[in-house]
N, C-alpha and C positions, 0 to 999 in steps of 0.2 A: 372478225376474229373474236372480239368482245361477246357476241351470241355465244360461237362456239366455243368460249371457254364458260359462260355459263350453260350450254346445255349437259357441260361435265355434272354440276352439281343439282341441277333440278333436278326437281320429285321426279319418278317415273311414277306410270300407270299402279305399280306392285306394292309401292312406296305410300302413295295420296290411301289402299286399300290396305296400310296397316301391313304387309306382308313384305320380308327381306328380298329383292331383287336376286332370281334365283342364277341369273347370267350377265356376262358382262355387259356393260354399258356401249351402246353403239354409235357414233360420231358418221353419218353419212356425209358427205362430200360429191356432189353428183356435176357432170357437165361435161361438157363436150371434148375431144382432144385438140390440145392447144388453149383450153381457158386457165392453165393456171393451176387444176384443180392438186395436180399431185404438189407443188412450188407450196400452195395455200397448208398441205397435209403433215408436211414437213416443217413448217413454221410453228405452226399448231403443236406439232409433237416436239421441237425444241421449249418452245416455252413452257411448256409442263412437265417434260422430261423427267424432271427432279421430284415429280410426286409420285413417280413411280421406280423405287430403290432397286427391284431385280431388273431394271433396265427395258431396253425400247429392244423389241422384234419386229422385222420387216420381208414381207414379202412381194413378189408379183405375179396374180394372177393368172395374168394372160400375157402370151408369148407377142416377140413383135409382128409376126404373120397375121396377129389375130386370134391365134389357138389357144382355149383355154387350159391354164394347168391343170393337172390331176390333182384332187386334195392329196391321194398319196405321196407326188414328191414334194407337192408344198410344206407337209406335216415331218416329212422326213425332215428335209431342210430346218425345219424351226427345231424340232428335236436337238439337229445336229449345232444349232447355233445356240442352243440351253447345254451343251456337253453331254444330252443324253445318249444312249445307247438306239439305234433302230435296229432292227431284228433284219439282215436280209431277207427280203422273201416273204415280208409280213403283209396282210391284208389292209385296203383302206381303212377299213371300222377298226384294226387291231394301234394303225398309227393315230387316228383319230383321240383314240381315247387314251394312247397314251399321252399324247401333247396335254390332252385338258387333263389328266393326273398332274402331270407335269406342274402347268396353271397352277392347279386347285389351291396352294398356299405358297404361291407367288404376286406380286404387286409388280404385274411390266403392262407396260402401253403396244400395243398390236398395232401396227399400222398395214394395212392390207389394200395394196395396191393394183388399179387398174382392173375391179375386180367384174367377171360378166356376167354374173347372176348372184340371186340370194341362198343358193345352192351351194356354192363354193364357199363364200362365206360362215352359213351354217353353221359348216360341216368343220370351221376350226376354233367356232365361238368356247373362248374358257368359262368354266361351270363356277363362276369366282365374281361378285359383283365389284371385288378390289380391282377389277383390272380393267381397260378402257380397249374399245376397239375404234379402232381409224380406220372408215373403208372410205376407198374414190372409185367412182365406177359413172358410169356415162347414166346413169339411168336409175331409177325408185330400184328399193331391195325390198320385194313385195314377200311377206313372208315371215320376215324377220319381227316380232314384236319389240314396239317402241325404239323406233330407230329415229335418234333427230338429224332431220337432212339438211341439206346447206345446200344450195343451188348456186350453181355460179353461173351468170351471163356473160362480164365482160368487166372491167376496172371503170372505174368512174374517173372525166374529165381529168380531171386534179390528179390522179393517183397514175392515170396514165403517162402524164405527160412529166413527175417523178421518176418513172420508170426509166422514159427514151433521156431521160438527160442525165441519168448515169453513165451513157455512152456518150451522148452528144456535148455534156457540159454545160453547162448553164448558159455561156453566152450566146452559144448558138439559139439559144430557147430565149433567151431573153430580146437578142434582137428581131426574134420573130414571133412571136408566142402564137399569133393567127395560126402562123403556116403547121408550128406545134400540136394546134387544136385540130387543124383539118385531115394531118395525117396520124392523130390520134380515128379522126373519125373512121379515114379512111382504112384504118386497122381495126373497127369494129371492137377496137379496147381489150382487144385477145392479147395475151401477155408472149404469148409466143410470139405473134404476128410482130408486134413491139418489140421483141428481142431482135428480130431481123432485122426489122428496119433500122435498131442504133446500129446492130455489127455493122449494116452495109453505110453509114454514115460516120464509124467510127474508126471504120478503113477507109474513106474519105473524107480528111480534114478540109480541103477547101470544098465539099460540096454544103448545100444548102440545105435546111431542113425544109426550105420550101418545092425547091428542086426534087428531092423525093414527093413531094407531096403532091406535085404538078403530073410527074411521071404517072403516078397511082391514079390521078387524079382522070388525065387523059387514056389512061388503059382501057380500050376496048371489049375485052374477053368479060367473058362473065365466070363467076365463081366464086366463094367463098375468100375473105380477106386473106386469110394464113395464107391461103394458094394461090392468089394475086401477087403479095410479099416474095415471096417463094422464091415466085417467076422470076420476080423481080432481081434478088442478087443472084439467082441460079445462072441466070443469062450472063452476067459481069464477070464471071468467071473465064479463066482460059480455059480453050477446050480439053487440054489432061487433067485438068485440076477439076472441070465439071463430070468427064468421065468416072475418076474416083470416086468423086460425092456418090455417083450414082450407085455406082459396083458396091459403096459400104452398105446397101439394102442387101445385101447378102451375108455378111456379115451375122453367126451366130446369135442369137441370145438378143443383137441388137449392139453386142458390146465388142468394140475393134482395139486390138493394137497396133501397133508401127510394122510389127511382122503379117498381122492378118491385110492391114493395107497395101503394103509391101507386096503380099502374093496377088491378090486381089486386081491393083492395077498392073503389076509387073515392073516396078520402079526396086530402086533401092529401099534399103529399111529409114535411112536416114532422109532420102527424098519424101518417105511416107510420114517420116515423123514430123516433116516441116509442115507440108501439106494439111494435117490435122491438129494442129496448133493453131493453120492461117482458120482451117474450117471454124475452131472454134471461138476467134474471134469474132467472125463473122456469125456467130450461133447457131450454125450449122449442124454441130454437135456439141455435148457437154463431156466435159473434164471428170473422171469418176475418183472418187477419194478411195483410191489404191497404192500399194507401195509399190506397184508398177502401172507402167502409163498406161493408162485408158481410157477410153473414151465412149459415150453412149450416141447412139443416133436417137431423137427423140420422138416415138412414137408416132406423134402427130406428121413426123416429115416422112416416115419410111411408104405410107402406101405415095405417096406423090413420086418418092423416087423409086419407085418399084414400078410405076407406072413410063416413069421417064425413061425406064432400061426396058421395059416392054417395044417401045416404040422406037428408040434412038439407036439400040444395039442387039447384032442377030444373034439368034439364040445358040447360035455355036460358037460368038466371043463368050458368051455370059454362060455357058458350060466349061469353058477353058477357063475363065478367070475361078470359077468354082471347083473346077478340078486343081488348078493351082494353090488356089487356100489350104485345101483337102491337103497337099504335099506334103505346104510348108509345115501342117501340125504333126503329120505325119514324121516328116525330120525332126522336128523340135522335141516332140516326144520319145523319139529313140535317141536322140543325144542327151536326154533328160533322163534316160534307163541308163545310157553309155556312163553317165559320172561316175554312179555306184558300183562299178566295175573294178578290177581289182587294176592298180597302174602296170604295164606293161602285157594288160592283157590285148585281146585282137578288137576288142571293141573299141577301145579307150586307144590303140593304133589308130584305126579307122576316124574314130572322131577329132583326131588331130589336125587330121588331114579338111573336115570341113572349113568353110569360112566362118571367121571371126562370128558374122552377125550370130549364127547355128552354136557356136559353143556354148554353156555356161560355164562362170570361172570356176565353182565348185559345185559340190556334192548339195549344199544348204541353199546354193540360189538355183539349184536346178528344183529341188521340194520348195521353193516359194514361188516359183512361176508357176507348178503346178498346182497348188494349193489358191493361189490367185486366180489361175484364168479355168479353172475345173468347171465352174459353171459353163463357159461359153466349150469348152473341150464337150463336155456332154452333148452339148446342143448341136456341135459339128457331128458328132455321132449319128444325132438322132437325123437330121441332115443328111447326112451320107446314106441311111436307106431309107428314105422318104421316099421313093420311085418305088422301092418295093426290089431291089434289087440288092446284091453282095456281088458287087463285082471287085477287082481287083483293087481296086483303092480306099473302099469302102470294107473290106477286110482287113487290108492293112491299116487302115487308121482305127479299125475297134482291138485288133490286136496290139496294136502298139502302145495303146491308151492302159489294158488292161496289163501288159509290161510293166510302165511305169509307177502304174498306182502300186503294184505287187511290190517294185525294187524299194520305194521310198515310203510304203506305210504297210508292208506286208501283206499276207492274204487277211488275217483275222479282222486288221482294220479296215481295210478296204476291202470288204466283201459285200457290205450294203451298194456303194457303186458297182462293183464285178456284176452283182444279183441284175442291176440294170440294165448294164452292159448286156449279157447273154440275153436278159429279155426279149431287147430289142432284136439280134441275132434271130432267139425261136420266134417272134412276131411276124419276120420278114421272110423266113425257110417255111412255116406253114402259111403261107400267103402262096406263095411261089412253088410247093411239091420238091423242096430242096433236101431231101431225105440226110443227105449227109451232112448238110451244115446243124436241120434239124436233129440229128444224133449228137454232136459236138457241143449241143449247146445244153441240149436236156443231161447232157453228162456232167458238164460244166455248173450247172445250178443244182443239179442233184447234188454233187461235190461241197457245196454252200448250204445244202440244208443239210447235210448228216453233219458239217461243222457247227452248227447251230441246234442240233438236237433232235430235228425234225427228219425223225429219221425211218419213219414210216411215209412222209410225203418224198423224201430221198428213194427209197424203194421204189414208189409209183414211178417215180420220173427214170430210174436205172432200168424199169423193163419197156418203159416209153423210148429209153434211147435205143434199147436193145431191137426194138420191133425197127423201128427206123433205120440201124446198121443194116439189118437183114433187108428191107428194102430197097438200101444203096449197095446193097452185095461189098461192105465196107468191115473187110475180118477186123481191121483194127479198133472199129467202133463194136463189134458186137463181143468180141473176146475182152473190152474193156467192160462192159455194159456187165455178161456173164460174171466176170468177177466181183465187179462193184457189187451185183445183187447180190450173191454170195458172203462181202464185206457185210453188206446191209442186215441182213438174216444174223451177220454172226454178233453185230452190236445189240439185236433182240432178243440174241442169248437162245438161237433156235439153229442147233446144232446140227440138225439130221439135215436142212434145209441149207444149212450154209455149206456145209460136206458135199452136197450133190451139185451146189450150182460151181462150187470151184474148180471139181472133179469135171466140170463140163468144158469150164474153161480150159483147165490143162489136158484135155482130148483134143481142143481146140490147137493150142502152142503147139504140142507134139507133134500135129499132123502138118503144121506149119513151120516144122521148123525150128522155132522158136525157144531156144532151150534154156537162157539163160530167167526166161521169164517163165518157165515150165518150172525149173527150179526155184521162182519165189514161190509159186502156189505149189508145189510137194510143202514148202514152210506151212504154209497158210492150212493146210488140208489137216498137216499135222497136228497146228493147233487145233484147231476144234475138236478133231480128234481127243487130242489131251482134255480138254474142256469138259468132254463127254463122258470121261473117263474109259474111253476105249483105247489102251495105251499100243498092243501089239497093232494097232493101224496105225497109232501116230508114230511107235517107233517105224515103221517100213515106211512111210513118209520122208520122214525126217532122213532116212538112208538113202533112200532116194535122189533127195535134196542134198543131201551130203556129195555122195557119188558125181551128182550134177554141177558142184561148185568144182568139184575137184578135177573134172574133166575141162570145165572152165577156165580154172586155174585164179580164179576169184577167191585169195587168199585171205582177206578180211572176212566173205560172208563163208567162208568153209569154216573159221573158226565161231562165228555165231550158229551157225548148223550144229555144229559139233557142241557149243557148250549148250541148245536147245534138246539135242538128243539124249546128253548126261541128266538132263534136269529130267525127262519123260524118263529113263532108267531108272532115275530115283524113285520117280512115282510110281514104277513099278514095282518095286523091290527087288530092285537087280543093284546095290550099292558096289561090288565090285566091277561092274559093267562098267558102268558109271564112271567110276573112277579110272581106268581107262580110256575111257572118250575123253572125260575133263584133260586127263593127262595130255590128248593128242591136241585138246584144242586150247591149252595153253602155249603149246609151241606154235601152231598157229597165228595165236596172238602175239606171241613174241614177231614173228616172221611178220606179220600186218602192224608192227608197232601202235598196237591196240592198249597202252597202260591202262585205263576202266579196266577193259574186260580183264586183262590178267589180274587183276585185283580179285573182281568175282571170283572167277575161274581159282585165286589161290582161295579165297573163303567158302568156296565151295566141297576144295580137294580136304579141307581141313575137318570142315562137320563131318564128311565123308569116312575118313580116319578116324575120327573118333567112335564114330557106328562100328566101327570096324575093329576097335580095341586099339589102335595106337595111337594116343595122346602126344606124345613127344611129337610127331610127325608133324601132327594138329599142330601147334605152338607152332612149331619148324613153319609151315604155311601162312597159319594167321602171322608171324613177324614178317613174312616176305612181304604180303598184301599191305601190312602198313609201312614198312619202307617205302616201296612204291608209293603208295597216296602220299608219305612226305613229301617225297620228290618233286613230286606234281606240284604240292601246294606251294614248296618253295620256287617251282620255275616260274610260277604264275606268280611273284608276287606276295603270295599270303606268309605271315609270318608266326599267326599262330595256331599251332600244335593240337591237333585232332587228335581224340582220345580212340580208343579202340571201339566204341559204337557207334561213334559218328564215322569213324571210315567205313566201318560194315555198310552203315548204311548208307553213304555216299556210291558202295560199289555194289549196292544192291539196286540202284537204280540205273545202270548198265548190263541191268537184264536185258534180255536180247530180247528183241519184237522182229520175228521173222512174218509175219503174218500182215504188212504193211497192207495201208489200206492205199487202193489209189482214190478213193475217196475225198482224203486229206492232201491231193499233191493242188498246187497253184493249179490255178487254174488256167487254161489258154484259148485263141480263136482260132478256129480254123482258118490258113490264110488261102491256100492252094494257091501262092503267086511265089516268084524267086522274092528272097531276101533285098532286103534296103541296099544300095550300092555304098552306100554310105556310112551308116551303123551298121554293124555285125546283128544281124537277126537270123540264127543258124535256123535250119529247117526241123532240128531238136524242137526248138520252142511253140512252134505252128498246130501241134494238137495238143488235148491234155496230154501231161506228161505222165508219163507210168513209168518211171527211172527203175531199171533194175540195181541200180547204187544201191536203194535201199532197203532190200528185198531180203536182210539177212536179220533186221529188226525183230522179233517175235514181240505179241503183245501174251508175255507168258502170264501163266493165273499163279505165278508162287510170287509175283513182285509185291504183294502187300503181305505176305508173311515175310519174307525175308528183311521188313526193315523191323517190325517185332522183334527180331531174334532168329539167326538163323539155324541156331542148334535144333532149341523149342520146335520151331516150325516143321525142319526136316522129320524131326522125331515124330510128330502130330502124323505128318504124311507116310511113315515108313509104320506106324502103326496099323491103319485105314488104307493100305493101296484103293483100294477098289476105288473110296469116296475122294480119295484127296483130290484129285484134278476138276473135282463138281462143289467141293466145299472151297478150295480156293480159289475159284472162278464166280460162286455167292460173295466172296471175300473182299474181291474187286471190285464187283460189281458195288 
């Protein structure tokens, strides 16, 4: 320890050459699993802790199978434990360098765990010589300039036999110190191997330390200490309680709770929770510092029990017990969506009905279980299509996951996961020629890059999905795909192109059928329309659209139709028109008890009246609109008093957006299984949603004049017909 806290301050190579050390300082830790080496790395980084004020970051490399991490999610991960932002969807080199930005005028200690090349590490060294790296890795980090390594073999005499009499107690050691020494030997001074041997001595007060040591001593088999040890309390075990041990080599991430044990063996939650309390006495596993119980299996013992399940149990217990896990997160997860449910809704019925262990008590411990075990949730993810398959349970656990993150942290926030999520999805559908799952998913991540900006890579992947529908002979994936691209075209402000690809889609709905969704794109068609300033197409759109709510009977979006139409009359200098439709779609709004919109709707009828020569009228309207907004502000609460330009503009932002994107809707997985019997997972939820609910929204181009002023504005557009709908659409833009 003493080396290694002075290799912190030695000269490096860059330092003795007069030059400022241009990266951080690197602390290797090298040796075998089970020496100690990560116990040793963590010691080290408490003790110095305090030199470094923006605090200690930790990660782990390599997975417990053996698989090395991606720098990608490594760097997301540290990002996300700095409270930085990761861009879903962003490239390795892109998260790379944001972390060492990040760094660059930070002072924290890296501790980088279990790491399996000098590649991996590299690639998250910070560009900041203030800051220290901790790597443990089995092996030299060839590559890396000026790294001081620290080899570890085995604890010394003395240091070991400290160790075993934290469990054993001193007098056991004292009345035998030989027998001390001998099964220090016969532990080859591995700190692991030593952990064992106190549990299994410190779960038997009358045995001897020499009795273990005789055991060891006589042991025939050949093989490495740790795995002699092993043997040793593995065998003392009852046979449920040995089977368990084994099954938790399945176990995500490496990291179990009382529930993943619970499914795992098939016992109760609370048989499971005793069971790994007794393991970890026994040091079997370790205690993880969580605010819910968890427990790690320790690297060094999973391939011994991954080997022991190889041999002891057929391979169709040990698909049962792993389709079992698969369930229980499956359940936990949709009862973790069920909180945030409205009370007396069918979900939140349904979840009443589960058992105690499956409920949470609230809304906030249902978001801390998942915010807790999200790592090892991923890892069942990534787990569940490792075969390369989406079968039924393996859908429902990536939908149900992508549920829950949606109900308790939204899409915005939870989009970096989602972006994951689907990858994995298209990873496994172009592996396999799954055209329809691959359509679902490229729509899905598409959806995640136009919310992030990227919205030319959003395009690529909306005609990727679309090729793929038409592959699965799948209308609702390519009539989804047709519009999005069309969405896509109209956020790049390329009118002529967004026009034709929507017009494709609503040839699509029509011939299908499909009217109520015919009727959002007559909106959408319209807008761009307006955008382009071609208004006699946007108005026969929008009539269209009109016609089609009203046949509907979709009294809310008839009156956003109707007040989108009055606003394209304006633009075209038809102010009497206009004022007629406004008129019809203020009753509307009354009938849809839409207060915004009737606000607009009267701020509208008033500039209108005014253009028109009657002022009184005007006034007469504007006092309507602002009663209403009082009203509001006092139901809600608010006590004070909005002047006449803050309510304009509070009801100028209940401009209508008929031209909704599905773009912007949550995002979902394809499940093609029935619903959970359990949680309410209606069959709504199972592809992205294209809600006609919200199909009456217009993203109109007069919303940023109208909070200017709406008199000014209208007059600017009633001057310029022609240009208005391409100047107020610059305007927005």
């Amino acid at each position: 320890m003493k080396e290694l806290r002075a290799d912190i301050e030695r000269a490096g190579l860059d330092t003795i050459a007069g030059r400022k050390a241009p990266r951080a300082r690197v602390l290797l830790i090298a040796g075998k699993p089970g020496s100690g080496r990560t116990a040793l790395a963590e010691e080290l980084v408490r003790q110095v802790a305090d030199r470094y004020p923006d605090g200690v970051l930790r990660a782990r490399l390599t997975e417990p199978g053996g698989t090395p991490v991606p720098a990608e999610r490594t760097a997301r991960e540290l990002l996300g434990a700095l409270d930085l932002p990761a861009p879903p969807g962003a490239a390795e080199d892109d998260l790379t360098e944001a972390l060492r930005d990040a760094l660059a005028d930070r002072r924290v200690l890296l501790l980088l765990d279990d790491a399996a090349n000098a590649e991996q590490v590299d690639a998250l060294l910070p560009d900041n010589p203030d800051c220290l790296v901790v790597a443990v890795s089995g092996g030299p980090l060839t590559g890396i300039p000026d790294v001081r390594p620290c080899t570890l073999g085995g604890l010394d005499a003395k240091s070991a036999v400290e160790l075993l009499g934290r469990f054993t107690g001193s007098v056991r050691i004292t009345c035998d110190p030989h027998a001390a020494e001998t099964l220090v030997e016969q532990c080859g001074g591995q700190p692991a191997a030593l952990l064992l041997a106190g549990g299994w001595l410190a779960a038997r007060p009358q045995a001897s330390v020499a009795d273990l040591a005789k055991w060891l001593s006589g042991d025939t088999d050949e093989g490495p200490a740790l795995e002699r040890v092993f043997r040793h309390a593995y065998v003392a075990l009852p046979s449920v309680a040995a089977r368990t041990l084994r099954l938790l080599s399945l176990a995500p991430a490496g990291v179990v709770d009382p529930h993943t044990a619970s499914a795992l063996a098939g016992c109760s939650v609370s048989t499971a929770q005793a069971r790994l309390d007794e393991f970890a006495t026994l040091g079997l596993v370790r205690p993880v510092d969580s605010p819910l119980p968890q427990y790690e299996v320790p690297g060094c013992l999973v391939p011994l029990l991954r080997g022991l399940t190889e041999t002891l149990d057929r391979s169709a217990e040990v698909q049962l017990a792993r389709a079992r896990m698969l369930e229980r997160t499956v359940r936990l997860l949709q009862s973790c969506r069920a909180t945030t449910e409205p009370e007396g809704s069918l979900a939140r019925k349904k979840l009443a009905g589960l058992p105690r262990a499956l409920r949470f008590p609230s809304p906030a411990a249902a978001a801390e279980w998942l915010r807790v075990r999200q790592p090892a949730l991923f890892a069942a993810a990534r787990l569940a299509v490792a075969d390369g398959e989406l079968d039924t349970l393996a859908r429902r656990l990536m939908a149900a996951l992508v549920r829950a993150l949606v109900a308790h942290r939204g899409t915005e926030a939870a989009a970096p996961e989602l972006y994951g999520i689907h990858g994995l999805v298209l990873d496994v559908a172009e592996r396999r020629d799954l055209h329809r799952e691959k359509a679902a998913a490229l729509l899905n991540l598409a959806d995640l890059d136009a919310r992030t900006g990227r919205t030319e890579q959003a395009l690529a992947r909306y005609r990727a999905a679309l090729d793929a529908g038409r592959q699965a002979n799948d209308p609702y994936a390519t009539g989804r795909a047709m519009e999005s691209v069309g969405g896509a075209y109209q956020e790049l402000g390329d009118w002529h192109r967004a026009a034709d690809w929507y017009g494709r889609a609503l040839a699509q709905r029509l011939t299908n059928g499909e009217r109520a969704d015919a009727a959002r794109l007559y909106g959408r068609l319209g807008t761009v329309h307006t955008y382009a300033g071609r208004y006699g197409e946007a108005l026969r759109n929008w009539r269209s659209a009109v016609a089609a709510y009203r046949r509907a009977g979709d009294v809310p979006a008839l009156a956003r139709a109707l007040s989108e139409m009055a606003r394209v009359q304006e633009y075209a200098g038809r102010p009497e028109e206009s004022l007629r439709t406004c008129q019809e779609a203020v009753e509307q709004a009354r009938q849809a008890r839409d207060l915004r919109l009737q606000c607009a709707l009267q701020l509208r009828l008033a500039d209108t009246l005014e253009r028109l020569g009657d002022p009184a009228a005007a006034r007469l309207h504007r006092g309507v609109a602002e009663r209403m907004l009082g009203t509001e502000s006092e139901g809600s609460g608010r006590t004070r008093r909005e002047g006449p330009d803050r309510i304009q503009e509070g009801a100028s932002r209940q401009e209508v957006r008929s031209d909704h994107n599905p773009a912007h809707e949550d995002t979902r997985i394809p499940e093609g299984s029935p619903a959970d019997p359990e949680v309410d997972d209606s069959p709504a939820d199972t592809e992205v949603d294209d809600s006609p609910a919200d199909t009456a929204v217009d993203d109109s181009p007069a919303d940023t004049e109208d909070q200017d002023g709406q008199g000014r504005a209208v007059g600017a557009r009633q001057a310029d017909p022609q240009h208005a709908g391409q100047e107020a659409c610059r305007t927005r833009g």
